[in-house]
N, C-alpha and C positions, 0 to 999 in steps of 0.2 A: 374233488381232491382225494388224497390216498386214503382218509378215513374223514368222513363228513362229519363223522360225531364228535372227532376228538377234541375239538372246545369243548365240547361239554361235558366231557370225562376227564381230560387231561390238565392240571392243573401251571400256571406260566411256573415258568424257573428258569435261571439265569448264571450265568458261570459268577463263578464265586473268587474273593480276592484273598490274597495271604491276610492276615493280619497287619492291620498298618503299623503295630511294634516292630514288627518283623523283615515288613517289603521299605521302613525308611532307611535300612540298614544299607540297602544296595540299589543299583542303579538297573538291575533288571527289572522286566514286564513279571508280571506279578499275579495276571488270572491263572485260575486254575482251570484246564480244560474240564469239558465235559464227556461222559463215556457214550460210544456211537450209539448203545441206547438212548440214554438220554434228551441227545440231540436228537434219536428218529422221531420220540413223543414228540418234543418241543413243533418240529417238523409237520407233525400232524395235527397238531391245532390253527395249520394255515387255516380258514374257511370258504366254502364258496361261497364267496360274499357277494358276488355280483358285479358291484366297480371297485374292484381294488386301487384303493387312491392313494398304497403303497408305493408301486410303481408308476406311476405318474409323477410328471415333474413338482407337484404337491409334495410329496413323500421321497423320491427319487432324482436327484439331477439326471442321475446317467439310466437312468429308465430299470433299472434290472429288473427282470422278471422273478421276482421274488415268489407270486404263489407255483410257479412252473417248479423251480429249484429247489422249496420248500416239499414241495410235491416228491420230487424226485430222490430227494434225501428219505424219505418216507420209506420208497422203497428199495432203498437201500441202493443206489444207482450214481455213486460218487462221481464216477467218470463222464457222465453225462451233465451231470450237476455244476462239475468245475465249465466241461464246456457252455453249457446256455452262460450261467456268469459269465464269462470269458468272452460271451458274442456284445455283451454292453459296458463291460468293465475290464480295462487290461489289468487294475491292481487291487481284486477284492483282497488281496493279504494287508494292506495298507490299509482300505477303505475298513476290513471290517475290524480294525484296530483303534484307530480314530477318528469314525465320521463319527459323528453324535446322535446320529440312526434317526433321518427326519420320517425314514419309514415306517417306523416306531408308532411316533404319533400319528400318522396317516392311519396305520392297522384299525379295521372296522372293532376290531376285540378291546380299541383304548379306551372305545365310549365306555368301558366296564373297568377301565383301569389294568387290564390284563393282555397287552399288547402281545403277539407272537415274538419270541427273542429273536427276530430278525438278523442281529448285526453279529449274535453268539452263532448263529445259525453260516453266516456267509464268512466270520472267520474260519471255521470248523472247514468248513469246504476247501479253502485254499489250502490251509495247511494238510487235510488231507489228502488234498493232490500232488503237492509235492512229496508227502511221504509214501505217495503210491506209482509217484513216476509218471503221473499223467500230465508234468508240466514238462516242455522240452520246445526247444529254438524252432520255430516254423519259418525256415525261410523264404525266400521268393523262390518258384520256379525258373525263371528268368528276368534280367534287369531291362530297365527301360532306357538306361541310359541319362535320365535325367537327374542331378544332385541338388539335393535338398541342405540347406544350413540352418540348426535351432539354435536360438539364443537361450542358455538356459534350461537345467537337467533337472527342474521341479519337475512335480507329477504332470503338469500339462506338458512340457518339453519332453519329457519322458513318454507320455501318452502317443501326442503325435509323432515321435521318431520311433515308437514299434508297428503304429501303423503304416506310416511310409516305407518303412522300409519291409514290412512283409509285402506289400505290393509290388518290390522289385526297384525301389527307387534308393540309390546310395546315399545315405543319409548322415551327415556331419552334425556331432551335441558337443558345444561350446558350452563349457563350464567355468565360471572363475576362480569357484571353490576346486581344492585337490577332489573331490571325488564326488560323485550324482546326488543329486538328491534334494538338492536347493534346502529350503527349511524343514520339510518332510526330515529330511539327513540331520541339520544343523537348527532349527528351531524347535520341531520336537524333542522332548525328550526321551531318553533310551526306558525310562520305565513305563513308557507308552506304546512306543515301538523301537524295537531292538534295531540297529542300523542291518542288520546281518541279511533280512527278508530285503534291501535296498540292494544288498549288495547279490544276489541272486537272479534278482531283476537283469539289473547290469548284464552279470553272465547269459541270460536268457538271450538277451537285445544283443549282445556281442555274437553269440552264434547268429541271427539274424539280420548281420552286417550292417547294424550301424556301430558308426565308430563315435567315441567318446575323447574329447578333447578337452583337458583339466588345466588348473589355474590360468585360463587365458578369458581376462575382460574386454569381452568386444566392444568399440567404442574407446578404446584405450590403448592395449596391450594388439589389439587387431579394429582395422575401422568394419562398421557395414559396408561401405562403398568397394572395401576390398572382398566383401563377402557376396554383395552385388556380381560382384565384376565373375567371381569367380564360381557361382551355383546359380542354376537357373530359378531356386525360389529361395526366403528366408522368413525365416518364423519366429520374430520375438516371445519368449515368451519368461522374460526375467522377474516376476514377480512381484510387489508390491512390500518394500521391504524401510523405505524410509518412514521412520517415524514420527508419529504425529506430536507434534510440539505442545506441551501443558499450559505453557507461560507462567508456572509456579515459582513465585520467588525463593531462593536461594537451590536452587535448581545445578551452580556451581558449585556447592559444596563438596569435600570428598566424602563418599558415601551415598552419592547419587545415581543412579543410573538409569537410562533406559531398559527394559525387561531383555531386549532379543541380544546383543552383545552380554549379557549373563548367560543366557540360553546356549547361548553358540560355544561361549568358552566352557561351560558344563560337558557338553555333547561331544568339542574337540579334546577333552582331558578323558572323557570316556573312551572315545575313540584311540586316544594316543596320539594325538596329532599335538602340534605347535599350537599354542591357541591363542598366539599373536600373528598367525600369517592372513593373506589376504585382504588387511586394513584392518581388521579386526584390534578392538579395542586391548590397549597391550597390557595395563595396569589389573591384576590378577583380582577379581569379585570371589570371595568367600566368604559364606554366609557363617562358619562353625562360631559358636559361641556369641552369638549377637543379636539382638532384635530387630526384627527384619520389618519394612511396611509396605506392604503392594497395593499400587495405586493403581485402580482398575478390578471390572468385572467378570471380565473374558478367560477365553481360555487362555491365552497368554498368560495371564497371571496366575489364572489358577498353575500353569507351568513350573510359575517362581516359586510359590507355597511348596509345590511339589517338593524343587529343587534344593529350595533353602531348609527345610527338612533332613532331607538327606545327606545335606552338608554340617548338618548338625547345631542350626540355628535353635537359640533359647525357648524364642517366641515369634512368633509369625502371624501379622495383624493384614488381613485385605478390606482395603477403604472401597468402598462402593456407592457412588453419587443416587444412584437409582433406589428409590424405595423397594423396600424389602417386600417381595412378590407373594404371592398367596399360595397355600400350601397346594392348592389343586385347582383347576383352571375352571369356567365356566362353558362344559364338554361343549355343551349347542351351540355356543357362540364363537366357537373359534374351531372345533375339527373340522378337517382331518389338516389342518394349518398348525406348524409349530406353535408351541404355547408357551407365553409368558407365566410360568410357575417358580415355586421353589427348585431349586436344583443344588447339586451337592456334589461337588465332583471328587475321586476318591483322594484329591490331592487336600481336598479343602476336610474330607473325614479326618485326613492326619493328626487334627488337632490346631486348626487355625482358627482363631477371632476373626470375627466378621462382622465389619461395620457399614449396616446399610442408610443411606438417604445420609451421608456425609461425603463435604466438601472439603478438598485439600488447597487450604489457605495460603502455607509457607513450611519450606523445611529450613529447621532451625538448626543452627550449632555455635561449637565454639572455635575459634583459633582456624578456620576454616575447615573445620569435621563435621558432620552432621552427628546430632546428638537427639533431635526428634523432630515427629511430624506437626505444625497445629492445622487443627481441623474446627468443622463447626457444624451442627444440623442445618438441613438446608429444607426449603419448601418447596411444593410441587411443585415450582418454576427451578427450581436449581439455587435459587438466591441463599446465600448467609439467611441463619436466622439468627440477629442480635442476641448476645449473650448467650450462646449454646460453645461458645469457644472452649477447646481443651487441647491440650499436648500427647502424645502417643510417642514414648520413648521409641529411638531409632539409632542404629547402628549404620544400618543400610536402608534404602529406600529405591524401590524399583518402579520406574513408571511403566507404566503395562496398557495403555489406553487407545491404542490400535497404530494404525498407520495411514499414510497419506501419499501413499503412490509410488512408484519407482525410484530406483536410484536416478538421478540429473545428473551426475560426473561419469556418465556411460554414452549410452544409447543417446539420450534425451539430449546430452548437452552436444553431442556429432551435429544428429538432424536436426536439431534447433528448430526455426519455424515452418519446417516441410515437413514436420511431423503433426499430424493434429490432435490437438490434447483434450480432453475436454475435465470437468472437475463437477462434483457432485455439491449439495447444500451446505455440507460441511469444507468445502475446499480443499476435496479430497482429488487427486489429479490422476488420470488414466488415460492409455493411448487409445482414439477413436479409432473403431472399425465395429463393423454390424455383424448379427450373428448367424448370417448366412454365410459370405462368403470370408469374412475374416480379415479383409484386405485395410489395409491402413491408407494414406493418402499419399504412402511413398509407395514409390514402381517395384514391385516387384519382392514387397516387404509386409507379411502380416502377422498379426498379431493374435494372442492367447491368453487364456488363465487370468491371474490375479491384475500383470499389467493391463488388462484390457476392460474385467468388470470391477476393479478393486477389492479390495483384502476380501476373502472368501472362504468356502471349504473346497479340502482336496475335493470330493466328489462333482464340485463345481469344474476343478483347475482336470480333471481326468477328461470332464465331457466336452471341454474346448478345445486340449489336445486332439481330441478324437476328430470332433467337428470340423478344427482347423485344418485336420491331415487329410479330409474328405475335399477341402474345397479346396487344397493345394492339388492335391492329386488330378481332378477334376480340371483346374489350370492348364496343368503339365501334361495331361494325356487327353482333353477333349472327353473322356466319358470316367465314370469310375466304382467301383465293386466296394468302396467303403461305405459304410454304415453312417448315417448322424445318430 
């Protein structure tokens, strides 16, 4: 590496955040960068460590070469830096915003608690490529002639329609939402990632001729069979977006909601959009002045804490079934593998209550409002623990406890039984296809992302776009120059 000693000179450091007084103020991204010194230290306490189990699919979905790039930021060699990134990730601007850096914990430096800032390290890259011009439309030399149709402008959708279409192939993104970006755009929220680096994207993939097709639900507003008939491959790749059902009584209440319809109508009033179009839930969720209670451990919820903050919520309570995790993990027994620890994420710093190894029993109200949560300690099994019953004042109440597969009134409810579904222990339901060729059980139809392995991270939904654009291509031309 560029300097072999620098772990043991150079000490970790980490981009820093506004004050949470200050960043609940507003709906913007909130780190403060770090100066290209900085980052070249940071840079140089990659180590030769021998098996970097960073980039491996341990630490990495989409493989990056991380001590290469770390490397090359060392010496100071930006343009080269974006490009290696660039050869295994089309959207480090995204990934290094919100993956949750499983690279992190991989890093041989965590056994010491001092992991390389990896993820400070790969956003810095992107954005410094864009402000040096070294990101621009790479189009095909010449076209193949064959078109391609994606269901769906998430990061996986989006992934595979800039690889197919730098290879020459005319490539159609079927959106339902007005503009790219699936939950990336409209689940996330803007003080995580600013829609703006989404919308850039777009521009990049529009110079290389793929075209983008907005508010149109295939399956609906367009069938497959007409997308069949009309392109010689298709690529679902709409998401995982239906939510998983609580079965918590009074669940009807007003003042109930599922998490991602708060999310979406947040991100569309940021945005300036309508934020009853698209089906989207029409009855306006605002958190100002209320106590708020999120049901759920994830990031999703931690989303809501974020957002009902910033909306100017009283009090903000996250109920959490899982017993409350340990402050530091047992290094031997689980690196270089994610770690069940404490975590704290900067929505939950804001100032939210946090209640761990509790069970939400019933939301209660009056006159059909919701007025509070009751909850109860529960034991290792999850079970009630008799008489541990209490109330948590509530205003609002957002269930945040994942999802359970695609939307059914699309795609799923068209192909009906020609589609093969398959469903996980929890009866979570996803379209089968394997992770070679990607192909589903319909002709000429396969599948990506979140609909394929279930609710995931972008860095998952980026390396299936990619995968799935290799074995389309591969299809369509008998040989191919794409990477898995």
């Amino acid at each position: 590496m560029g300097k072999v000693t620098g772990f043991l000179e150079i000490d970790r450091r980490t981009a820093k955040y506004q004050p949470a007084s200050d960043r609940i103020r507003h709906f913007k991204e909130f780190s403060i960068p770090m100066s290209d010194e900085a980052l070249r230290d940071q840079a140089a306490r990659c180590m030769d460590c021998g098996v970097p189990y960073c980039h491996d699919s341990t630490g990495c979905p989409i493989n990056n070469q991380i001590p290469d790039w770390n490397d090359l930021v060392y010496n100071n060699d930006w343009d080269s830096a974006i490009k290696n990134l660039h050869s295994t990730n089309n959207f480090p601007d995204f990934t290094g915003r919100i993956c949750p850096a499983p690279c992190e914990e991989a890093c041989t430096l965590n056994l010491e608690d001092i992991p390389v800032t990896i993820k400070t390290i790969e956003h810095a890259i992107a954005d410094k490529a864009y402000e040096s011009g070294y990101i621009a439309p790479q189009p095909a030399e010449k076209k193949t002639g064959k078109k391609v149709a994606i269901i769906g402008s998430g990061p996986a959708g989006m992934a595979a329609a800039q690889q197919l279409g730098r290879v020459g192939h005319d490539v159609h993104l079927y959106e339902r939402e007005s503009k790219a970006g699936g939950l990336l755009r409209f689940g996330i929220p803007d003080f995580k990632m600013e829609k703006h680096y989404i919308d850039r994207r777009v521009k990049q993939m529009e110079g290389e001729g793929v075209t983008f097709i907005y508010n149109t639900n295939i399956g609906v507003d367009k069938t497959v069979e007409e997308l069949k008939a009309e392109y010689d491959a298709v690529l679902y790749s709409g998401g995982s977006e239906t939510p998983r059902e609580s079965g918590i009584p009074g669940g009807e209440l007003n003042g109930v909601h599922d998490a991602m319809p708060y999310l979406v109508q947040q991100n569309k009033r940021v945005g300036e959009e309508d934020i009853q179009s698209n089906g989207w839930q029409s009855e306006e969720i605002l958190a100002g002045a209320k106590h708020v209670v999120v049901v759920g451990g994830g990031d999703t919820a931690s989303d809501c804490v974020g957002t009902a903050f910033r909306q100017g919520a009283v009090k903000v309570t996250q109920l959490d079934i899982r017993p409350q995790p340990p402050e530091m993990e047992d290094k031997l027994a689980v690196w270089p593998y994610w770690a069940t620890k404490m975590r704290t994420s900067s929505s939950q710093a804001e100032g939210a209550e946090r209640e761990f190894q509790v069970g939400t029993l019933e939301f209660v109200g009056e006159d059909g409002v919701l007025t509070g949560v009751k909850c109860c300690k529960v034991d290792e099994n999850r079970k009630p623990i008799a008489g541990t019953e209490f109330i948590i004042q509530a205003d609002l109440a957002f269930i945040a406890i994942g999802f359970r597969g695609p939307y059914e009134d699309s795609v799923l409810s068209e192909l009906g039984d020609t589609l093969e579904i398959g469903a996980d222990r929890r009866g979570s339901k996803s379209v089968t296809a394997d992770e070679m060729n990607y192909k589903t059980s319909v002709d000429k139809l396969w599948a990506a992302g979140d609909v394929r392995r279930g609710q995931s991270l972008v860095v998952w939904a980026i390396r299936e776009g990619r995968q799935a654009a290799r074995a389309i291509d591969l299809e369509l031309m008998g040989e191919t120059v794409l990477p898995r």
